[in-house]
PDB file of N, H, CA, C and O in Angstrom:
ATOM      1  N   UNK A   1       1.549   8.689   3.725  1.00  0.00           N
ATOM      2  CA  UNK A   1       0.224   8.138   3.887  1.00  0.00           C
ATOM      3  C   UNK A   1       0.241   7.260   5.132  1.00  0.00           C
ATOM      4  O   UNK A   1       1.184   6.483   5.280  1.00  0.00           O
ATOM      5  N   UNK A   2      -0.552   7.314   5.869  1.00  0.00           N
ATOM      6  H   UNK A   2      -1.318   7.946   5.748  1.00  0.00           H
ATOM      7  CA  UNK A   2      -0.860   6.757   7.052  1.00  0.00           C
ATOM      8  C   UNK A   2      -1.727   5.610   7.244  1.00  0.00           C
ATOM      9  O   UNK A   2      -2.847   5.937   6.852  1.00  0.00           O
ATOM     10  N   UNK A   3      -1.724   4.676   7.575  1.00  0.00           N
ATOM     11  H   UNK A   3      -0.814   4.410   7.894  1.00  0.00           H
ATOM     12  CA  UNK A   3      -2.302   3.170   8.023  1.00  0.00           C
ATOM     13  C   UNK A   3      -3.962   3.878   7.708  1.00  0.00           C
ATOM     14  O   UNK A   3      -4.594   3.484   6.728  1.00  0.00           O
ATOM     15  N   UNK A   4      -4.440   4.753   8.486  1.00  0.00           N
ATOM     16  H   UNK A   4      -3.927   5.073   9.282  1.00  0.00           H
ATOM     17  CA  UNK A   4      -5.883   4.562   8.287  1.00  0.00           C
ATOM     18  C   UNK A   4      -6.108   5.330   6.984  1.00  0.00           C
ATOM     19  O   UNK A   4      -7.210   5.044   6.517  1.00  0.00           O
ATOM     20  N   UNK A   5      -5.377   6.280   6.187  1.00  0.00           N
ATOM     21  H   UNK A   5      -4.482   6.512   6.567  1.00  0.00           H
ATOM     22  CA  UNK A   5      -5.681   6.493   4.999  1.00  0.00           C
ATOM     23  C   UNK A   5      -5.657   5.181   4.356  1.00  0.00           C
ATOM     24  O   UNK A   5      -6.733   4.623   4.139  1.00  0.00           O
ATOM     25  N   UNK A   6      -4.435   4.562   3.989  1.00  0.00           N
ATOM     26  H   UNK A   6      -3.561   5.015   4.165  1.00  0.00           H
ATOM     27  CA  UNK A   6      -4.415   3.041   3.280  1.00  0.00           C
ATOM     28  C   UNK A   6      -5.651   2.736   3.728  1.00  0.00           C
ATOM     29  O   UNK A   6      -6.440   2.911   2.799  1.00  0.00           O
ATOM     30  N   UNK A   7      -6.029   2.479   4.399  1.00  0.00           N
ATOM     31  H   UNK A   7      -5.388   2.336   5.153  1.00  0.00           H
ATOM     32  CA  UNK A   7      -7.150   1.355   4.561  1.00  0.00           C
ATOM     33  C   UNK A   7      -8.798   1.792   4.147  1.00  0.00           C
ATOM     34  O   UNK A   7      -9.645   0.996   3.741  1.00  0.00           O
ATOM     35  N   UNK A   8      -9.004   3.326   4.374  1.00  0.00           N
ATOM     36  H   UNK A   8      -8.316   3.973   4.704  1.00  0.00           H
ATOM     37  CA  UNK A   8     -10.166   3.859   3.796  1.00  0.00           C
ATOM     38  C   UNK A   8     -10.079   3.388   2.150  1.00  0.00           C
ATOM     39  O   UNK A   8     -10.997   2.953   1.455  1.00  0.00           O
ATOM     40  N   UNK A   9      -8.608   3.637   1.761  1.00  0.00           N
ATOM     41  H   UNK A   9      -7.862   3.991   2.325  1.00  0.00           H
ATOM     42  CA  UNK A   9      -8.445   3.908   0.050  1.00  0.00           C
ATOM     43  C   UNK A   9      -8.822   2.378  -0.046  1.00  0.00           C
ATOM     44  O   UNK A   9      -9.761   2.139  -0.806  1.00  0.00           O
ATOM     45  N   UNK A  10      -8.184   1.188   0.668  1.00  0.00           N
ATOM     46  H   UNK A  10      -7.422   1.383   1.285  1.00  0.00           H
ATOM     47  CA  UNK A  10      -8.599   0.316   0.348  1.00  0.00           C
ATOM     48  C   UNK A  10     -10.243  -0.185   0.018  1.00  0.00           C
ATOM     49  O   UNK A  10     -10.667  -0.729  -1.002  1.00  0.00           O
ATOM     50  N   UNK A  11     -10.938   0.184   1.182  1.00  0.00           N
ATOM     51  H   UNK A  11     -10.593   0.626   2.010  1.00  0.00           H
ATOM     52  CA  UNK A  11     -12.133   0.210   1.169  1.00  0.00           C
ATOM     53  C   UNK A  11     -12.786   0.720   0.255  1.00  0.00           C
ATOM     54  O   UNK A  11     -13.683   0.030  -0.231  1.00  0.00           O
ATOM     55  N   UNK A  12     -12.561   2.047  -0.259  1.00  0.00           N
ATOM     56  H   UNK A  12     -11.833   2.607   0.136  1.00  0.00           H
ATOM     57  CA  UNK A  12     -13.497   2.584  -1.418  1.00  0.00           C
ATOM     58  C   UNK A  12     -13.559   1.881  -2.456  1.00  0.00           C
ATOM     59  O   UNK A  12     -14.570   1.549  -3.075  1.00  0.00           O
ATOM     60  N   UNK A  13     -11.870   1.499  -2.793  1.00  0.00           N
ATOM     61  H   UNK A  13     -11.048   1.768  -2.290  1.00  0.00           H
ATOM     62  CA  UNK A  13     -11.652   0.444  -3.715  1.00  0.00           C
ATOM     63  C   UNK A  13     -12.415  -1.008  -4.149  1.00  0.00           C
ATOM     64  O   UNK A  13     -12.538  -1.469  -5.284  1.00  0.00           O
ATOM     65  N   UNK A  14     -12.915  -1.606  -2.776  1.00  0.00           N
ATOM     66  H   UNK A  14     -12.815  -1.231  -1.855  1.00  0.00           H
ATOM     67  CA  UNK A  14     -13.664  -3.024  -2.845  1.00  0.00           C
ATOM     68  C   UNK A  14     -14.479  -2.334  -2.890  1.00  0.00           C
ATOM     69  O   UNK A  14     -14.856  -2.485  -4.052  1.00  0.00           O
ATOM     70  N   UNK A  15     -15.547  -1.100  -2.150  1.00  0.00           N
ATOM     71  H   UNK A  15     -15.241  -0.978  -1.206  1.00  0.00           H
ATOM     72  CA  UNK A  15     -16.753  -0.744  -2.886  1.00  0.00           C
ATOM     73  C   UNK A  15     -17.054  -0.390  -4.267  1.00  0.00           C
ATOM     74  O   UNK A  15     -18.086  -0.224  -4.916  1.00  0.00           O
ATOM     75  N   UNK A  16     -16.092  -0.345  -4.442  1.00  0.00           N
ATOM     76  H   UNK A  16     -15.253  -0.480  -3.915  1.00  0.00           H
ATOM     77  CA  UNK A  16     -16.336   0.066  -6.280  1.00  0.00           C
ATOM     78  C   UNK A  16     -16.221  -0.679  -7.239  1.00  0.00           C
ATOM     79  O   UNK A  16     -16.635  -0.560  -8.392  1.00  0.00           O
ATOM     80  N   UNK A  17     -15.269  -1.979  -6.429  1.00  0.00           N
ATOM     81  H   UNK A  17     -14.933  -2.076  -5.492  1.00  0.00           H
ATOM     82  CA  UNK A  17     -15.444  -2.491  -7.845  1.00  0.00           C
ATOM     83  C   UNK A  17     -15.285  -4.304  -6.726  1.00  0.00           C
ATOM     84  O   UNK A  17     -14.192  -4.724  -6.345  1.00  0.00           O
ATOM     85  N   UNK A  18     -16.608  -5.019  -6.442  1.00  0.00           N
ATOM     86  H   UNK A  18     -17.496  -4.677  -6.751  1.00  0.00           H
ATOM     87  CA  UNK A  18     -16.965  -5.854  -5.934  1.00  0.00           C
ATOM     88  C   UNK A  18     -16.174  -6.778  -6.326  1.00  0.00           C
ATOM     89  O   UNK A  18     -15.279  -7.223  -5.606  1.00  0.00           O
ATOM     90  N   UNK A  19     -16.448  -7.247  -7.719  1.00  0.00           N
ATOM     91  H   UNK A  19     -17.175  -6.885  -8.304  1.00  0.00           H
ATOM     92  CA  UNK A  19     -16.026  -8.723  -8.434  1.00  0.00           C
ATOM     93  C   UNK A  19     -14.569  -8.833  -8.588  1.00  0.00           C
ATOM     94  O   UNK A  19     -13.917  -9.877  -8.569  1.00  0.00           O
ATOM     95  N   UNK A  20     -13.994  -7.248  -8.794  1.00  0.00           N
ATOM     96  H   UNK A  20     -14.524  -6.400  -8.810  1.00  0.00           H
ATOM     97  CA  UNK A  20     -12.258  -7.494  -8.835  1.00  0.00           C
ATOM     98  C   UNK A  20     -11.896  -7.952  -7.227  1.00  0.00           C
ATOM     99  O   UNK A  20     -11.222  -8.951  -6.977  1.00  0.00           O
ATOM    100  N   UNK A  21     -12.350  -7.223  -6.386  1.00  0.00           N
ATOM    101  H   UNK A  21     -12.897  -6.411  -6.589  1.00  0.00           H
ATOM    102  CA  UNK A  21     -12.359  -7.541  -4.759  1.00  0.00           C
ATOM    103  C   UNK A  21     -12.324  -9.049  -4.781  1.00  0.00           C
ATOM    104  O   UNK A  21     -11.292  -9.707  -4.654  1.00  0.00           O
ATOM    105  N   UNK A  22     -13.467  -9.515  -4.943  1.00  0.00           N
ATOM    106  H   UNK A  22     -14.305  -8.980  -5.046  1.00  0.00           H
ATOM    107  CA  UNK A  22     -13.705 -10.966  -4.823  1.00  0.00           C
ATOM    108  C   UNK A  22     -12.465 -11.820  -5.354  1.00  0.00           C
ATOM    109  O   UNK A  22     -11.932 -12.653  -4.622  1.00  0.00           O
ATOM    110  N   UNK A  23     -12.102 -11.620  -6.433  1.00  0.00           N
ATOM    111  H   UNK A  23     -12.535 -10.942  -7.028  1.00  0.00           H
ATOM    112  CA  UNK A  23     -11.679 -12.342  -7.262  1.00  0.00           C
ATOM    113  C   UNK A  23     -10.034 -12.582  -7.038  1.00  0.00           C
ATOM    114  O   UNK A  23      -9.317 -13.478  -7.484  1.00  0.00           O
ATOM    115  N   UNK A  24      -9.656 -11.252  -6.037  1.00  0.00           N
ATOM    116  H   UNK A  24     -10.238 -10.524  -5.675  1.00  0.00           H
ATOM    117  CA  UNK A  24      -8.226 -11.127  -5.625  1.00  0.00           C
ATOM    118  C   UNK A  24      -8.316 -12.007  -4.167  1.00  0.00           C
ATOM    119  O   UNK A  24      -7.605 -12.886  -3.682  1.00  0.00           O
ATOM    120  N   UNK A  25      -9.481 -11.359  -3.745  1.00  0.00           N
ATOM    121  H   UNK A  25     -10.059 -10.644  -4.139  1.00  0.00           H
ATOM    122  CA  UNK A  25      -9.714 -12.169  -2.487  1.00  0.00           C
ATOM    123  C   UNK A  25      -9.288 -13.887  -2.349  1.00  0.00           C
ATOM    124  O   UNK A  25      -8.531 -14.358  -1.500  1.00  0.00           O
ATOM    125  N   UNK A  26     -10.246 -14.892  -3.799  1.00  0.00           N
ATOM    126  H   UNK A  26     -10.860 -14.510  -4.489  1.00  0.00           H
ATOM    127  CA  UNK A  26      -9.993 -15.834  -3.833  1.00  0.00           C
ATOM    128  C   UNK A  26      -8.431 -16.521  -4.450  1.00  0.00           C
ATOM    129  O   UNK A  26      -7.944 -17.644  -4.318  1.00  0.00           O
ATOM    130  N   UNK A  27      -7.911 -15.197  -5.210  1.00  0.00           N
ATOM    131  H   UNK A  27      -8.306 -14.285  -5.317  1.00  0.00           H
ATOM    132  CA  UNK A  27      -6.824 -15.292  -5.626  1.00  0.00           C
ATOM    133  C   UNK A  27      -5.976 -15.703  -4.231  1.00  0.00           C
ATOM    134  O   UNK A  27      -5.482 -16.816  -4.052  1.00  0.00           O
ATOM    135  N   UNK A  28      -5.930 -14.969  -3.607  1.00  0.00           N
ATOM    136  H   UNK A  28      -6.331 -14.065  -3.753  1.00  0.00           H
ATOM    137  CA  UNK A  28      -5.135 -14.958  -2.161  1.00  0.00           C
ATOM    138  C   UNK A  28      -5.548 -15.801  -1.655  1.00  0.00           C
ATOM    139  O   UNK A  28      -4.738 -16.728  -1.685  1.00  0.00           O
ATOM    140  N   UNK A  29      -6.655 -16.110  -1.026  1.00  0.00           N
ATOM    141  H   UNK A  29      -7.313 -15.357  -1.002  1.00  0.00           H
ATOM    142  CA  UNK A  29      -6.658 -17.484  -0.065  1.00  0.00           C
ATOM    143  C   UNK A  29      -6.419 -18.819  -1.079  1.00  0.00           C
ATOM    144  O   UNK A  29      -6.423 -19.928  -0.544  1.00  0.00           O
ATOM    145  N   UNK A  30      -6.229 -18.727  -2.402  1.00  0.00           N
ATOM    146  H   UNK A  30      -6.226 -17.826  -2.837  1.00  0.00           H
ATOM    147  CA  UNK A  30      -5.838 -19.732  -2.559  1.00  0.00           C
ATOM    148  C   UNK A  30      -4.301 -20.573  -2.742  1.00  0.00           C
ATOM    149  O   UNK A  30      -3.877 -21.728  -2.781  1.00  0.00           O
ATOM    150  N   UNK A  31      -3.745 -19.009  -2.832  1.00  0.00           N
ATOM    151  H   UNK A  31      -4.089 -18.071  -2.800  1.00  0.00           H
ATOM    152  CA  UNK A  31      -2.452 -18.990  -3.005  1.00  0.00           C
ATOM    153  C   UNK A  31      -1.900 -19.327  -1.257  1.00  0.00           C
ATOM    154  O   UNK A  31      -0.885 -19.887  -0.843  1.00  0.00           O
ATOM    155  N   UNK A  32      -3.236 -18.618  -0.426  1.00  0.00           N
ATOM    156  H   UNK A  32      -4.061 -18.162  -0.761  1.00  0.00           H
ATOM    157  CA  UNK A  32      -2.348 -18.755   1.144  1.00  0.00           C
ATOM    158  C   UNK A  32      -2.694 -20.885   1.603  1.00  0.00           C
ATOM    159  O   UNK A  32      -1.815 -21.569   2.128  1.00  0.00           O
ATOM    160  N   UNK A  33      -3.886 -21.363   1.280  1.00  0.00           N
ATOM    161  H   UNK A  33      -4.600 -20.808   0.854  1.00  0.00           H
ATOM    162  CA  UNK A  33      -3.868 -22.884   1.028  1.00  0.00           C
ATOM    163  C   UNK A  33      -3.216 -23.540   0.260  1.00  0.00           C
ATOM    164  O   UNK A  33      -3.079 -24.738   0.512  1.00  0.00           O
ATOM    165  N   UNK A  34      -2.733 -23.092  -0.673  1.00  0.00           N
ATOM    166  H   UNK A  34      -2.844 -22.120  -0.877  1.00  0.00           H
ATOM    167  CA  UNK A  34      -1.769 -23.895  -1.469  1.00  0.00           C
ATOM    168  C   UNK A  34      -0.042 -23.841  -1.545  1.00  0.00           C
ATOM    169  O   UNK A  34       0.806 -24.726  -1.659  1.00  0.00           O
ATOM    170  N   UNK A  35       0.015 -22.678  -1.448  1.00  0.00           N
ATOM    171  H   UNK A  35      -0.674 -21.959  -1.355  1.00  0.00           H
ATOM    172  CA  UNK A  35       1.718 -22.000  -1.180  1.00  0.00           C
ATOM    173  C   UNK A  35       1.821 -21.382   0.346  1.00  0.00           C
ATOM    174  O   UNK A  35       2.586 -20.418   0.310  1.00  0.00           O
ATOM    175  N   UNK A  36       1.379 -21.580   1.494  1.00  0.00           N
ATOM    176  H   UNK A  36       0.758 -22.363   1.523  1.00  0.00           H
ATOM    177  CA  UNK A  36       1.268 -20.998   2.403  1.00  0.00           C
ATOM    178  C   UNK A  36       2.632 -20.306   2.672  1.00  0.00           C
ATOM    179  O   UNK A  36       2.603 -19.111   2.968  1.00  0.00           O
ATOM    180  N   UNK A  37       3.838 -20.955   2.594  1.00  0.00           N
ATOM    181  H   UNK A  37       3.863 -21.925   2.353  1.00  0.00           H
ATOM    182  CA  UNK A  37       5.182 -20.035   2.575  1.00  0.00           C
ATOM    183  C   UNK A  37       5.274 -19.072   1.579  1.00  0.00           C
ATOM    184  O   UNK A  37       5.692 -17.994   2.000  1.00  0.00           O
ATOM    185  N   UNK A  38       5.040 -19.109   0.500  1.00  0.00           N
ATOM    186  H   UNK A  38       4.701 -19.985   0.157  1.00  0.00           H
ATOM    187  CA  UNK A  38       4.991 -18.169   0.031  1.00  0.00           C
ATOM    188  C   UNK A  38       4.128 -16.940  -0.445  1.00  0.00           C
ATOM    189  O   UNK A  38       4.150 -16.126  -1.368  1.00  0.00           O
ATOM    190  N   UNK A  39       3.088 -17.324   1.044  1.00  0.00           N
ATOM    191  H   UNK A  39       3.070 -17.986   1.794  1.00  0.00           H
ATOM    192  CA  UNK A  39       2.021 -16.084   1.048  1.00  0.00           C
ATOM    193  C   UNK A  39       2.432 -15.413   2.157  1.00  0.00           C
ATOM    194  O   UNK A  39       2.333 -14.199   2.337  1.00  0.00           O
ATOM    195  N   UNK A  40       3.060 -16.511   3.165  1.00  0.00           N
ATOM    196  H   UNK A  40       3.140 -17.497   3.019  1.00  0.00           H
ATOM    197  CA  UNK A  40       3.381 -14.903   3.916  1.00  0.00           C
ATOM    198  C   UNK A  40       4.772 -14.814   3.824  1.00  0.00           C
ATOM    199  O   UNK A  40       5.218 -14.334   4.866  1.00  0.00           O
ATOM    200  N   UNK A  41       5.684 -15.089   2.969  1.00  0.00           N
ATOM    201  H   UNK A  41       5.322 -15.479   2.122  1.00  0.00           H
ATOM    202  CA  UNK A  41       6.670 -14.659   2.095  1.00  0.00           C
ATOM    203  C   UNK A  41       6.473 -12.997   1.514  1.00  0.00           C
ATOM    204  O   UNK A  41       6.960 -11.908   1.817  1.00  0.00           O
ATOM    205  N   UNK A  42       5.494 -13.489   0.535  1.00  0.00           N
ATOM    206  H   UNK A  42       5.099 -14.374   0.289  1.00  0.00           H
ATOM    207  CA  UNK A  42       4.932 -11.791   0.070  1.00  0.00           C
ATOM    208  C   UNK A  42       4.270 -10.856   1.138  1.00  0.00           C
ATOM    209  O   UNK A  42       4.393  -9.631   1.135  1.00  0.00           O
ATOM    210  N   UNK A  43       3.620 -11.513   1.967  1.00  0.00           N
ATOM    211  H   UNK A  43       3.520 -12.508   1.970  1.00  0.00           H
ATOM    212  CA  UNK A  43       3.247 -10.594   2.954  1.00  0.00           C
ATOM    213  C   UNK A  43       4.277  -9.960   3.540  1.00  0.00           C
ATOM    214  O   UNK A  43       4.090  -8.752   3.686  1.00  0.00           O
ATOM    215  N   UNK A  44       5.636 -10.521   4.048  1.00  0.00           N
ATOM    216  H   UNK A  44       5.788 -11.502   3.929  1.00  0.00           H
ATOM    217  CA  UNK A  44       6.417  -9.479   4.875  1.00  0.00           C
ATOM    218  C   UNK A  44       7.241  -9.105   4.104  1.00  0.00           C
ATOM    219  O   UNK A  44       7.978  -8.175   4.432  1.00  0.00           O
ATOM    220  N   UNK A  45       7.354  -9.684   2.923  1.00  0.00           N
ATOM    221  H   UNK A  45       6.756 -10.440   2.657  1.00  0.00           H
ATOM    222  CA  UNK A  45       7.738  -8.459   1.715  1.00  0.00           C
ATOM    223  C   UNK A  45       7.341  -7.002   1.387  1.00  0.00           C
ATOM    224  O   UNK A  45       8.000  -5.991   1.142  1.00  0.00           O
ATOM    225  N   UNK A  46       6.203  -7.231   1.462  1.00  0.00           N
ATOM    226  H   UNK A  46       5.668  -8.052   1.662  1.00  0.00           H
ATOM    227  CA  UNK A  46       5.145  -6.268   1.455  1.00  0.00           C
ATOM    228  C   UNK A  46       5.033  -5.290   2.258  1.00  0.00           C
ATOM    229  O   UNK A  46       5.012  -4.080   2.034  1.00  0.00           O
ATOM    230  N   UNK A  47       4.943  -6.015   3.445  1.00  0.00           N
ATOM    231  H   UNK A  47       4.959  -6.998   3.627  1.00  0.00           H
ATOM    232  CA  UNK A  47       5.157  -4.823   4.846  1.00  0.00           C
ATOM    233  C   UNK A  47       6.307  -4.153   4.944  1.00  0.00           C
ATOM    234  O   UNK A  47       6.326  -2.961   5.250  1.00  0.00           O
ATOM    235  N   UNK A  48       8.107  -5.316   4.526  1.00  0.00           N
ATOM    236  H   UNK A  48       8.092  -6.285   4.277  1.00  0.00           H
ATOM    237  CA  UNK A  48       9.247  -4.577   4.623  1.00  0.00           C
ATOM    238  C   UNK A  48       9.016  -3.542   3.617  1.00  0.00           C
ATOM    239  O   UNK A  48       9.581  -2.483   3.889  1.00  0.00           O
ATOM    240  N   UNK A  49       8.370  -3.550   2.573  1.00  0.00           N
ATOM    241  H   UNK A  49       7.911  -4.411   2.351  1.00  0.00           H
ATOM    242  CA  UNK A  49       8.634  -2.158   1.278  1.00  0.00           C
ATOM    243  C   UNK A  49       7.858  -1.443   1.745  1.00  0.00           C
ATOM    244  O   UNK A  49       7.915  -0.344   1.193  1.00  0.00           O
ATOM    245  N   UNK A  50       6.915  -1.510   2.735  1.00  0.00           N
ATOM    246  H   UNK A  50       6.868  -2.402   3.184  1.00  0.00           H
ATOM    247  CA  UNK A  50       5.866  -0.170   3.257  1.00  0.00           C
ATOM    248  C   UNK A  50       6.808   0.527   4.144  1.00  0.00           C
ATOM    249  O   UNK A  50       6.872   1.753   4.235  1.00  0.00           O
ATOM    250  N   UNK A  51       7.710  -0.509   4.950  1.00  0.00           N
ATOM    251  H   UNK A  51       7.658  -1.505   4.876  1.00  0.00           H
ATOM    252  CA  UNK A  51       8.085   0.503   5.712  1.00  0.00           C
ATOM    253  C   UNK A  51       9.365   0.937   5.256  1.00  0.00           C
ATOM    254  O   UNK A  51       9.481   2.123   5.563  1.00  0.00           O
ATOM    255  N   UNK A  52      10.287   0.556   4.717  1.00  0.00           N
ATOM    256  H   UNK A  52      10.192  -0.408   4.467  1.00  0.00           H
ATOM    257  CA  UNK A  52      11.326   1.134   4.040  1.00  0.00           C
ATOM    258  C   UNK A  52      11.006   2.268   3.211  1.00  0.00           C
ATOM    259  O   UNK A  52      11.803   3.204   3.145  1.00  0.00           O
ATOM    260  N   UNK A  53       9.113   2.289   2.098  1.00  0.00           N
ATOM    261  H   UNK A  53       8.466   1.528   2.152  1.00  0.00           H
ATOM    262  CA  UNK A  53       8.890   3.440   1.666  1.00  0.00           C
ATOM    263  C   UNK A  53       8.882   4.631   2.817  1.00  0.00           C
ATOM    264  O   UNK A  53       9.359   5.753   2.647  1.00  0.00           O
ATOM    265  N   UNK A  54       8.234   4.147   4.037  1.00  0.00           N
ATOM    266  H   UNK A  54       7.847   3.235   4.175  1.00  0.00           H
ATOM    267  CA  UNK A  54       7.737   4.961   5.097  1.00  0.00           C
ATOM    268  C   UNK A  54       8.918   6.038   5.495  1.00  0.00           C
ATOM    269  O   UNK A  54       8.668   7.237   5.621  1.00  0.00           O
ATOM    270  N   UNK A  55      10.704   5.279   5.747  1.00  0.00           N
ATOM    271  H   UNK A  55      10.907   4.306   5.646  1.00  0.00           H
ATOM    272  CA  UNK A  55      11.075   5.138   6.597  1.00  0.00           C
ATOM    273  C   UNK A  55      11.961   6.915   5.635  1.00  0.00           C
ATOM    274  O   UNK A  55      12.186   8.007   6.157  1.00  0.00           O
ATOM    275  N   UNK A  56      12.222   6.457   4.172  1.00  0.00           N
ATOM    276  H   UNK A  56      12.039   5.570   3.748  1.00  0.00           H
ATOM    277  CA  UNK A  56      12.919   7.266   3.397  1.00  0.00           C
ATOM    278  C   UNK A  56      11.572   8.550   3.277  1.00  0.00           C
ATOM    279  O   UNK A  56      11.915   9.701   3.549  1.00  0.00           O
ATOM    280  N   UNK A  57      10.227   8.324   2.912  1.00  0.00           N
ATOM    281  H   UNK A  57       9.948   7.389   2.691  1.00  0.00           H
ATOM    282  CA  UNK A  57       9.618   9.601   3.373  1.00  0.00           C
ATOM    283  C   UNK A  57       9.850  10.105   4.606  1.00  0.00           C
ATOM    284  O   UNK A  57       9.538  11.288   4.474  1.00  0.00           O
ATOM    285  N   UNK A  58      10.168   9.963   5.612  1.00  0.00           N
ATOM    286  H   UNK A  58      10.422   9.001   5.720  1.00  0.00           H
ATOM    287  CA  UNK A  58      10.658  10.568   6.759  1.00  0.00           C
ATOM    288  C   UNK A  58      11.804  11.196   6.663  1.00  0.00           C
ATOM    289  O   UNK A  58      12.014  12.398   6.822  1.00  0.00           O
ATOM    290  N   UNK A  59      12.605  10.285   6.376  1.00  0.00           N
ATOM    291  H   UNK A  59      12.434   9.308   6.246  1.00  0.00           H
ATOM    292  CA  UNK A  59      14.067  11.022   6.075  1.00  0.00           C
ATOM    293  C   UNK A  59      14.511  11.848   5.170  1.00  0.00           C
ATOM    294  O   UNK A  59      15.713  12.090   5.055  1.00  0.00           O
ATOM    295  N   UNK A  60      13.722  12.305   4.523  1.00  0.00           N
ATOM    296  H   UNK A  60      12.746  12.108   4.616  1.00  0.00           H
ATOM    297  CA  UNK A  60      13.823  13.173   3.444  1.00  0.00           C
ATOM    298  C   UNK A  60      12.512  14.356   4.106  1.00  0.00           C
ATOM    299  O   UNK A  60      12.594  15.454   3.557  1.00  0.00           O
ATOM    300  N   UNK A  61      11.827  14.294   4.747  1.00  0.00           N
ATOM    301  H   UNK A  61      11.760  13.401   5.194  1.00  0.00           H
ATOM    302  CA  UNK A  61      10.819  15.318   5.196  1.00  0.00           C
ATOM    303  C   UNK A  61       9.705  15.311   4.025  1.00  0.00           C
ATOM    304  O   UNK A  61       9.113  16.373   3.838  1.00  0.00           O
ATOM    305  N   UNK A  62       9.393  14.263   3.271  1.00  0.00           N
ATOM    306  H   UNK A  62       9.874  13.400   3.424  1.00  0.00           H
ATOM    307  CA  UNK A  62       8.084  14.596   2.166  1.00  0.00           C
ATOM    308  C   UNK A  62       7.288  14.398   2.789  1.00  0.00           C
ATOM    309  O   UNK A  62       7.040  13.475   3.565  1.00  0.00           O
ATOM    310  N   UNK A  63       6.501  15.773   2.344  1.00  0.00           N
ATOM    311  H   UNK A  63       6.702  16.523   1.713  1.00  0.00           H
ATOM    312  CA  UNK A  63       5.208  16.269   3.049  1.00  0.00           C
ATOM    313  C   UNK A  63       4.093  16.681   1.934  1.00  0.00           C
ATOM    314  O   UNK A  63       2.985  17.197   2.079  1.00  0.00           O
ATOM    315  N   UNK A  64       4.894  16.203   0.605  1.00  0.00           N
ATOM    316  H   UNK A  64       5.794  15.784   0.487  1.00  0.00           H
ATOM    317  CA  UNK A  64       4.320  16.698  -0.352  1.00  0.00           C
ATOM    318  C   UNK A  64       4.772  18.216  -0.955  1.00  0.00           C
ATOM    319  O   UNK A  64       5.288  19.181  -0.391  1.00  0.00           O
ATOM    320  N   UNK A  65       4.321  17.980  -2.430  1.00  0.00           N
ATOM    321  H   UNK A  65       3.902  17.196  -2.888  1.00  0.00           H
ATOM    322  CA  UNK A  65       4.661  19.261  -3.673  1.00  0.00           C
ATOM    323  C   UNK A  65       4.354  20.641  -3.336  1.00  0.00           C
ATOM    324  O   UNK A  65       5.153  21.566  -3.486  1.00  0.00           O
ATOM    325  N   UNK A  66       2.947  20.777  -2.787  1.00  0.00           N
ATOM    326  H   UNK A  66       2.298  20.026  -2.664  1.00  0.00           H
ATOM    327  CA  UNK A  66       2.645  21.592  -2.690  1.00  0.00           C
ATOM    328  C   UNK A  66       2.753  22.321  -1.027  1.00  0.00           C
ATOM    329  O   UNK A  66       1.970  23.106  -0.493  1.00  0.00           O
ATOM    330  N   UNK A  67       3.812  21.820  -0.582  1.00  0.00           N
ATOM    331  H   UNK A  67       4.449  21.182  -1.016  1.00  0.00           H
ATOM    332  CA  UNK A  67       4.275  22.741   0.517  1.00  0.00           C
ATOM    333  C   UNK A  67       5.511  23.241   0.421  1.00  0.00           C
ATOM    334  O   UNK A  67       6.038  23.918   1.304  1.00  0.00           O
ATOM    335  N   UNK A  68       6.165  22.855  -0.927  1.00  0.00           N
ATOM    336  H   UNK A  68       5.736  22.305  -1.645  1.00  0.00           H
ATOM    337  CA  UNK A  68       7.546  23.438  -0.758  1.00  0.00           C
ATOM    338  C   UNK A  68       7.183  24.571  -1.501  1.00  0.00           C
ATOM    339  O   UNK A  68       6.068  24.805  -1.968  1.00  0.00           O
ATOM    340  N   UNK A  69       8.175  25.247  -1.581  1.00  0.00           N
ATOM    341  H   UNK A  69       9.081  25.057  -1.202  1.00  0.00           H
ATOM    342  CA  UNK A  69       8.953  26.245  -2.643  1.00  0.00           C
ATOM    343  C   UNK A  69       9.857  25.861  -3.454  1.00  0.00           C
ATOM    344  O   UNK A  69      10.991  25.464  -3.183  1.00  0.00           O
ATOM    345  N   UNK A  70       9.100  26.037  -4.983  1.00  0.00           N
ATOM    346  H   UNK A  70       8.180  26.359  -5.203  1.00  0.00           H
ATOM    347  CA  UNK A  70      10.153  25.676  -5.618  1.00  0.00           C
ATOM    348  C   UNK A  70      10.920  27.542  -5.943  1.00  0.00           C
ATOM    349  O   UNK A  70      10.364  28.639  -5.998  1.00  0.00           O
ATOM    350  N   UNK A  71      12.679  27.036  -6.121  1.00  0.00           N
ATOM    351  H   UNK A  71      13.131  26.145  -6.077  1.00  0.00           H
ATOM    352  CA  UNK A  71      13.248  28.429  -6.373  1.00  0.00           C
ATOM    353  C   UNK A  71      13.091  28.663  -7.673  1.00  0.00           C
ATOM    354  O   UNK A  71      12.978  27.811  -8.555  1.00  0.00           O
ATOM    355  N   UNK A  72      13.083  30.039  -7.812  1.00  0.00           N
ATOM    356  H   UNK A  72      13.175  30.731  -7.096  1.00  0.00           H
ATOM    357  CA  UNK A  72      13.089  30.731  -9.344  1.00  0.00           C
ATOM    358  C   UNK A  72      11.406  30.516  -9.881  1.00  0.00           C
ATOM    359  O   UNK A  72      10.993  30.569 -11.040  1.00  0.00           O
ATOM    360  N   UNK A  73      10.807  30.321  -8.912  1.00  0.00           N
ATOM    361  H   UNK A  73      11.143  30.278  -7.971  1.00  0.00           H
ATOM    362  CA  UNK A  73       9.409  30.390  -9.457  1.00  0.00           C
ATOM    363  C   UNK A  73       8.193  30.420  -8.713  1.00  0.00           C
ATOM    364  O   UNK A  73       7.787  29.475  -8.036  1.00  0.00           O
ATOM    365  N   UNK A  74       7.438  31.857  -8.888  1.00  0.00           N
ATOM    366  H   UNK A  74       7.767  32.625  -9.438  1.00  0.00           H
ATOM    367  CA  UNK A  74       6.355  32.371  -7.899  1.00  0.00           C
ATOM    368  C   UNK A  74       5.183  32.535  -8.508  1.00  0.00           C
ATOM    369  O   UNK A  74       4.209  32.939  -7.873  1.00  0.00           O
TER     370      UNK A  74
END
């Protein structure tokens, strides 16, 4: 999945459901005013597990299920 997929999915997500949006929203800025180290603590936590997910889908070639072949079955 690619940066601008994430971010559409994100988007549909706050359109659909407003008040959970909001509510994480204030969750977070309050956690980033009150614990500020440990908001962007989780933030480059966050980013290191995106890209470590990123890094092993590459290295393995997943492109997804439905482009392989599985053997012994047609």
């Amino acid at each position: 999945m690619d940066i601008n997929a994430l971010i559409e999915k994100t988007e549909s997500l706050v359109q659909a459901n407003p008040v959970a949006a909001a509510a994480a929203a204030l969750v977070l800025l309050f956690v980033l005013w009150r614990w500020p180290k440990f908001f962007f603590a989780v933030v480059v936590f966050t980013l290191f597990s995106f890209g470590v997910m990123k890094f092993f889908a590459w290295l393995t070639g997943a492109t997804g299920l439905e482009h392989k072949k599985i053997p012994f079955i047609e």
